[in-house]
N, C-alpha and C positions, 0 to 999 in steps of 0.2 A: 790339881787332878786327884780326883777320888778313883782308886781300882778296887772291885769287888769282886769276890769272885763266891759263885752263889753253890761250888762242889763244897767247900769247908766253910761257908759263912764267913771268911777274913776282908779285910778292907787293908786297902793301903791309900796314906794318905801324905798325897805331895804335895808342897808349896812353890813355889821356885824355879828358877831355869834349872838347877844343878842338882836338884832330887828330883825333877819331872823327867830328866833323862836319865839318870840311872833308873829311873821307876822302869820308863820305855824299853832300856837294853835290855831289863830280866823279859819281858815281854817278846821282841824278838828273839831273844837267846833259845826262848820255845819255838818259834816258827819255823819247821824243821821239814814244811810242807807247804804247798800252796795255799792260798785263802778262796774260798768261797764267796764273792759279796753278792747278798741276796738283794739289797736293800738302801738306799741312798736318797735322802731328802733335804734341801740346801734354799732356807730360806733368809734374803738377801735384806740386809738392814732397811727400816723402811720406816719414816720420822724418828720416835722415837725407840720404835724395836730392835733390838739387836739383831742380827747376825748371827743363826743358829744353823745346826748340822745336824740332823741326825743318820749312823749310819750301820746298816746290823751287817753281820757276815760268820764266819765259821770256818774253822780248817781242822774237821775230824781227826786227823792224821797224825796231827800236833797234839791234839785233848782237847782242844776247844768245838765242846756240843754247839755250845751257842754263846754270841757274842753281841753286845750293843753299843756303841759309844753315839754322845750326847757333846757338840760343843757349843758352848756360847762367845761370840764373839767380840772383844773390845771396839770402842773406834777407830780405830784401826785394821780391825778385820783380821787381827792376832788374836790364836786360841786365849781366853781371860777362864773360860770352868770347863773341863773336862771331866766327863763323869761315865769309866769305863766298867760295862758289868763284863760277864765271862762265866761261864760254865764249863773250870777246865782243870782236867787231871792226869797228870803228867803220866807220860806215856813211857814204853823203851826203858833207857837207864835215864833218862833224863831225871833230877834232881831240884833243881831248879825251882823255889817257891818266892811266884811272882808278885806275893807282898812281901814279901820278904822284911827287909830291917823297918818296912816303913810299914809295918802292921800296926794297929791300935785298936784299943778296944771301940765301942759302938759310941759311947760316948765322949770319946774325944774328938770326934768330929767337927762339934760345936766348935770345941774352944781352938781347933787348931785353926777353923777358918774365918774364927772371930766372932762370934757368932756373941751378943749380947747373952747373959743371965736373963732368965725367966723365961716365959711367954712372948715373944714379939708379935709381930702383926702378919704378919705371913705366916709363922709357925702357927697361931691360930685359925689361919684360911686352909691352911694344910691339915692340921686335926680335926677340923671339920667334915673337910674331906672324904678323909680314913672314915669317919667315924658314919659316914652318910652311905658308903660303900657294905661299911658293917650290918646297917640296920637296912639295905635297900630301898632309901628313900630319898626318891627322885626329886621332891622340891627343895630339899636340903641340899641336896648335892649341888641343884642349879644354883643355887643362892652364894656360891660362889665365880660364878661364872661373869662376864658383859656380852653385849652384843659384837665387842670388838674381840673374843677372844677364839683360840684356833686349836682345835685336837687333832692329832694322829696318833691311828691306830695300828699296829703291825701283828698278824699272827706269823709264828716262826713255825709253826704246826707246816701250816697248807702256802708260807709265805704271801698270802694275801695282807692290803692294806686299806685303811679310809680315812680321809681328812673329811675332819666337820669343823664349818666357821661358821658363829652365829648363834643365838643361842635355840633358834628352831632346831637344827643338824645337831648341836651338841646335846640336846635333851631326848634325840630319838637315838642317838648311838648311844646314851647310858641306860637307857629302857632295853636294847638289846643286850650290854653286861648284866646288867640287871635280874634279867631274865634264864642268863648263863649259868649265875650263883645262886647255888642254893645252901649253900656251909660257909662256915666259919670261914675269915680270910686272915691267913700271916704272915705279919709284917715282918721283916726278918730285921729290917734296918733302915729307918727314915735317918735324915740330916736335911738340917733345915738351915738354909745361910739368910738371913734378912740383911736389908739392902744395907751398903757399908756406905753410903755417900757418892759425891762424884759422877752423879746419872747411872751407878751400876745397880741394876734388879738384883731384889730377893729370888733367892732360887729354891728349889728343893729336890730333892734325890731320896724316893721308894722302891725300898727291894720287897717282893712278895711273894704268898701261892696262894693257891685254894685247889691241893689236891684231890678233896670230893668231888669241887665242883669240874674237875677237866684242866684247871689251874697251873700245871707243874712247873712254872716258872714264871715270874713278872717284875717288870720296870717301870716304873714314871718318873721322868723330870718336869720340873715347873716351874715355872719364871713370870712370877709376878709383874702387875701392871703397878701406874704409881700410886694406886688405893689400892695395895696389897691382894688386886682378887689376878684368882687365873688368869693370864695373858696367852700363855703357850704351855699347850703339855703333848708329851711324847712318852706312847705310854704301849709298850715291845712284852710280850705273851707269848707264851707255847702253850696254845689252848687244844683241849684232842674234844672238848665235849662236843652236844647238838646242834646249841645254836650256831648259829653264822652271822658271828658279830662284828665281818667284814663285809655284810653284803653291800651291793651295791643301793648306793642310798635312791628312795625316792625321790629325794629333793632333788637332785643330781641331777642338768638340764642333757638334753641326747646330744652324746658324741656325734658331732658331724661325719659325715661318708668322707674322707679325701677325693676328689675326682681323679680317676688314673691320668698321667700324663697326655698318654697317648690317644685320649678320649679329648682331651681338649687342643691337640694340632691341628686334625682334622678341621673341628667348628672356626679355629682362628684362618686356617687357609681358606676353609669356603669363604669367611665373611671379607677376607683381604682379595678374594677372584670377584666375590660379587660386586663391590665398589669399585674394582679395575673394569669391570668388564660394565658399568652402568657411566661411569668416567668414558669408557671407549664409544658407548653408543651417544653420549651426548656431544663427542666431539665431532665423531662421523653424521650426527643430524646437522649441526653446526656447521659442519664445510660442504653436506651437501645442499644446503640453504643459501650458502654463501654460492656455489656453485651457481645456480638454478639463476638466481638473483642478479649475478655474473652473465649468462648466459641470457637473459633478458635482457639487458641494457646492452648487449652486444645487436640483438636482434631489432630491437627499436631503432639504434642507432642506424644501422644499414637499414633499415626501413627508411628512416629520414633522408641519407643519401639518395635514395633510388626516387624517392617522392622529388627533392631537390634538383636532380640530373633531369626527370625528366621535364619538367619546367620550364629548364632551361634551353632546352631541346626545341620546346615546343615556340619559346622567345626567339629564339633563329631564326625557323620557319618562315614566321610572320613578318621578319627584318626585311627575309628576303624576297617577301614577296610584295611589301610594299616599293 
């Protein structure tokens, strides 16, 4: 678990069951108010993708302006990276510094979560990145991406958000950051973990601003695919500038209408009266056919008596009068 918290620039940095909960207690020891959740996104392992969370929220009250956590999943569907930002400063008498014993400088990050010496292969998909964002150029930035990978976008400004999958959706949401920045951007704290073995992803964790540009606070996590390029990034802003780089995308197919409930009782009873009542006419043609049909072979029949009697009638007659 990485905790950063972006009022003092400090990180803390847990390993383990037994420093991830002490990390967690100093955390609650703060929440001295309710929480706020603006924001919850919960994508569910799917071949070889993890099991990721993202979830933003806030509890003024406490000191926390604003708040993001990031998890990734083992197979298991047990937190394996947790990477919590926080914009928070203790409030009241509270005391309380939620990195507390488990602060470390920027660069210890690497080595405490293993992270190889040098350059790896995701730490360079990630520099690239930064460095594609810095000079705002869109085919560099994309030349990190595949057709299989997936962005979300969060403003904590206006709480709007947007998912782009693909690399059409993902090159028309960075043309609108793009468009946003016009200054210098600072990184306060990258950490880059490249893949330890085991089927687990290289990840990466950016704390940022661009307070020229509207910027005053920003997040991304990344989680590489298995040729090191973007796979999943979640990427949480308090932007105040002009653009709106949550709009709603064009590619975006149109939300369907729900049909009100009670708009479709009515058309199911008409159509269950029409079939009962076209059921009822063929049964009443049917028996009065049968009827009719009845009634004729009744009438014939007594025809044929009367024709028959009188025959016989008339056979007497002539008996007796021979």
């Amino acid at each position: 678990m990485i905790l950063y918290n972006q009022a003092d620039n400090s990180v803390a940095l847990c390993q383990g069951f037994t420093k991830i909960v002490a990390c967690n207690r100093r955390l609650y020891e703060t929440m001295t108010s309710s929480q706020t959740d603006e924001y919850q996104h919960v994508s569910e392992a799917s071949g070889k993708a993890e099991a990721q969370g993202l979830f933003v929220f806030s509890a003024a009250e406490s000191g926390y302006k604003q708040a993001t956590e990031t998890f990734i999943a083992d197979e298991s569907a047990k937190v394996w990276r947790q990477f919590t930002i926080v914009n928070y400063v203790a409030v009241g008498n509270s005391t309380v510094n939620i990195t507390g014993p488990f602060q470390a400088d920027r660069s210890a990050a690497a080595r405490f979560l293993g992270q190889s010496t040098g350059v790896g292969a995701f730490q360079k998909t990630v520099n690239e990145h930064t460095e594609a964002f810095k000079t705002r150029d869109l085919e560099f930035a994309m030349a990190q991406y595949t057709e299989n990978s997936a962005m979300t976008i969060y403003n904590q400004n206006d709480h709007s958000s947007l998912q782009c999958r693909g690399l059409v959706q993902i090159e028309a949401c960075h043309k609108r950051l793009f468009e946003s920045i016009s200054t210098e951007q600072t990184n306060n704290y990258l950490m880059v973990e490249e893949t330890l073995g085991e089927g687990r992803p290289a990840v990466a964790l950016l704390v940022f601003l661009i307070p020229g540009s509207g910027y005053k606070s920003g997040s991304g996590t990344y989680i590489a695919d298995d040729s090191n390029m973007i796979h999943r990034q979640r990427t949480v802003v308090n932007y105040v500038g002009t653009v709106n780089i949550t709009a709603p995308a064009p590619w975006a197919p149109p939300v369907p209408v729900p049909t009100p409930a009670s708009s479709k009782t009515p058309l199911y009873i008409g159509l269950v009266v029409a079939v009962v009542a076209v059921l009822a006419i063929g049964i009443a043609f049917f028996l009065l056919q049968q009827k009719r049909q009845a009634s004729a072979i009744h009438e014939a029949n007594l025809e044929a008596l009367r024709s028959q009697g009188g025959n016989l009638e008339l056979s007497g007659s002539h008996d007796e009068m021979g």
